[in-house]
N, C-alpha and C positions, 0 to 999 in steps of 0.2 A: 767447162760445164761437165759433170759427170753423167757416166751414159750407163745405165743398164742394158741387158738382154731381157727379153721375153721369147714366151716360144706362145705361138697361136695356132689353134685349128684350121686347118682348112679353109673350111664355111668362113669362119672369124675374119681370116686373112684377106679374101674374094671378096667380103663384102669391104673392109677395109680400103683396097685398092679401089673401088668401084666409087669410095667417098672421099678417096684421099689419097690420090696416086703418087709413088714413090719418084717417078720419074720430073714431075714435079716440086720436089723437096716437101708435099704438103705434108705425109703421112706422119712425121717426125713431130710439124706444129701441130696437127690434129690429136696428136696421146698426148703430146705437151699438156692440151688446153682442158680435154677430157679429165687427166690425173688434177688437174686445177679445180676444176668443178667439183670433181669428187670429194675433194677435200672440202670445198668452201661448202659442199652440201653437210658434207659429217660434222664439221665444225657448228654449222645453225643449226642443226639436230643435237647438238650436245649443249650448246648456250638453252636452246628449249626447253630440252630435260631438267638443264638446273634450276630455269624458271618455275617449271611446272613443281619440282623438288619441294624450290625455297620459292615462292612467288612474292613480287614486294609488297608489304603493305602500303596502308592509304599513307604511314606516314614518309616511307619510305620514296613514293612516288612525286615525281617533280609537281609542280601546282602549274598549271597552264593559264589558269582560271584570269590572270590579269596580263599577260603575255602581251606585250605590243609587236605593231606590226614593224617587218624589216624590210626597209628603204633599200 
């Protein structure tokens, strides 16, 4: 797995430890899961844009309207 460095303030770091202590091994999965989010946030924020962009039309749109139920 490749590793970056970051460098954090102070403040940043304090509070950090205080949610996710290094002695622990947490601190490591905690920016893991953070940089995960961030992305899957920026990613549904750019699929929405495209939506809003290009939005589909009615024909474009799946029909629901006779849709059966799944067993």
């Amino acid at each position: 797995m490749p590793s970056i460095l970051i460098q954090l303030d102070e403040q940043t770091m304090k509070s950090l430890d205080r949610i996710a202590p290094a002695a622990k091994r947490q601190r490591a999965e905690f920016i893991r899961q953070a940089v995960k989010q961030a992305i899957r946030r920026r990613e549904y924020e750019e699929i929405n844009e495209a939506y809003a962009r290009q939005p589909d039309t009615s024909e474009d749109a799946d029909d629901w309207a006779n849709a059966g139920e799944w067993d």
